[in-house]
N, C-alpha and C positions, 0 to 999 in steps of 0.2 A: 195810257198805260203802255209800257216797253212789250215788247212783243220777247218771246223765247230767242225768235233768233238777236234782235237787237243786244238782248242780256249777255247772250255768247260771243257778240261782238266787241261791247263794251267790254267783258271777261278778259278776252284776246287781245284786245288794244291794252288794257292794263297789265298783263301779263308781259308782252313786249314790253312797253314803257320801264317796266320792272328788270327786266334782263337787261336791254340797254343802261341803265342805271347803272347797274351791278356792274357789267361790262364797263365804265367812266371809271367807276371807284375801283376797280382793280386795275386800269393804271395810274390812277392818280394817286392809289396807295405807299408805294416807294417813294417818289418826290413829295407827299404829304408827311412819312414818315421821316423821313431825311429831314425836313425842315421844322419838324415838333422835336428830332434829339438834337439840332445845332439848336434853338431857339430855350430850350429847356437844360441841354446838356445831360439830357435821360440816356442812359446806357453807357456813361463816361465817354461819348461823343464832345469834343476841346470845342471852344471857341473860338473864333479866326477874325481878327483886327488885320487893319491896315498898318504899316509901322505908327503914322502919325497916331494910331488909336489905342496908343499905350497909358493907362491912366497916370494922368499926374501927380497923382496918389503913393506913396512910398510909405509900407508901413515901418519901418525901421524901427529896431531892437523884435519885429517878430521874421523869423526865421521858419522854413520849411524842406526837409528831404527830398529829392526829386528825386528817384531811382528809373533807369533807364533800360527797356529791355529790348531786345532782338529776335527777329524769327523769319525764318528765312521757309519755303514750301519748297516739299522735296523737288519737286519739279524742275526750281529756276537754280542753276548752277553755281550761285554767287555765295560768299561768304558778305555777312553781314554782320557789323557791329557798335555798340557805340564806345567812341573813343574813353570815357571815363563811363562809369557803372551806376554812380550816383554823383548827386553835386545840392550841394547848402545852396537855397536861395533865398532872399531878401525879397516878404512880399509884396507884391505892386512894381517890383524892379525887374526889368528886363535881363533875359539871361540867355545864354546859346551851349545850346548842348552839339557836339559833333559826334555823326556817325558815320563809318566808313564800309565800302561797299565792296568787293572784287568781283570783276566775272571770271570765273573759276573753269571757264569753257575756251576754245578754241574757235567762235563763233561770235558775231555779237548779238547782247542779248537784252530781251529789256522789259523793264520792270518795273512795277506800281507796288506802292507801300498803302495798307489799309491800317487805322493807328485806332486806340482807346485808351482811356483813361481810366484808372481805378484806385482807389473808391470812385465806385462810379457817381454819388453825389457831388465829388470834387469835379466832375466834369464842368460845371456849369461856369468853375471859375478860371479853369486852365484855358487860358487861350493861347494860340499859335499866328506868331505875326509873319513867320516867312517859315517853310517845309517843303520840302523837297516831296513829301506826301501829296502836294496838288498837282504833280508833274509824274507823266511815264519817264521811265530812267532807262537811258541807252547804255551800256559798258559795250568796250570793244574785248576783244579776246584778252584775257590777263588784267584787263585795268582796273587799275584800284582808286575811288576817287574817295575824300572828304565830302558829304552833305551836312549842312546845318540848318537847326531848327531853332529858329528865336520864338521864345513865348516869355509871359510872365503871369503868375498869376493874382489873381483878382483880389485886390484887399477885402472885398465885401464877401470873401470864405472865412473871415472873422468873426464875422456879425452873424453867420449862418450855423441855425443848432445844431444842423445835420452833419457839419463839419469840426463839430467843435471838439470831439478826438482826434482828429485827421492829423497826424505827424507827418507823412509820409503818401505822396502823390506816386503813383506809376505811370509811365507814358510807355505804349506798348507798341509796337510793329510789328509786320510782317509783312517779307515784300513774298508776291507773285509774279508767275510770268505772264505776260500780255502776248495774246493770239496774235502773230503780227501777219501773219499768210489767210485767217477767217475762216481758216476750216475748221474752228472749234477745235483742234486738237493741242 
């Protein structure tokens, strides 16, 4: 039979074991959460192929709106936009939408773009085969460059009930500044 102290021992080892646990799962939570909305495309979180992994699949005569939006945080100096507002695409067929950047400062500056997708059900089929979104972005004082994003989306948002109103897909940005000195400011 365990003795009182052994019970408080066993109690305290399980208690640790239990905090340490928790402690694993709260960092594994962000890279677990990250990898269930690309793998799901929960939260209108896109897809990302390689060019070669564009389906061969072309649904022609179906047609979908892509409207394209911009947002820039007070913070980062730049003007951001995309070159056309919206664009008809053909689905299963690859398509490139361009957006364009200035840095608005006297400095250079530089900047990461965080994207989603909405209807966020249509996440699952929007995928992005090159984006300037997996890159920090340098502008030198004044510069203004073109970025483009090729994606297409996924025939099999046909076949899906959750999309079968879906007229019209949003691909959303917003660039931020990136700490380049690490003093969090």
């Amino acid at each position: 039979m365990a003795t009182l102290a052994q019970k408080k021992r066993n109690s305290a080892m399980m208690a640790l074991l239990l905090a340490l646990a928790m402690l694993a799962l709260g960092f594994a939570a962000v890279p677990l959460y990250r990898l269930f909305c690309q793998v799901t495309g929960f939260n209108g979180t896109t897809q990302r192929a390689h060019a070669q992994g564009a389906p061969a699949e072309v649904a022609s005569g179906h047609t979908m709106s892509i409207r394209f939006d911009s947002n820039v945080s007070p913070a980062l100096p730049w003007k951001f936009y995309p070159e056309h507002p919206t664009d008809r695409v053909t689905i299963g067929a690859r398509d490139m939408a361009i957006f364009i950047a200035k840095n608005l400062s006297d400095k250079p500056v530089t900047g990461t773009a965080t994207f989603n997708v909405t209807p966020s059900q249509a996440g699952a089929y929007f995928t992005k085969i090159q984006c300037f979104c997996f890159t920090q972005q340098t502008l030198q004082p004044g510069q203004e460059v073109r970025m483009p994003v090729l994606f297409y989306v996924d025939p099999k948002i046909l076949k899906d009930p959750d999309n079968k109103d879906t007229q019209e897909i949003t691909l959303s940005y917003t660039f931020y500044p990136v700490d380049q000195d690490g003093s969090g400011s």
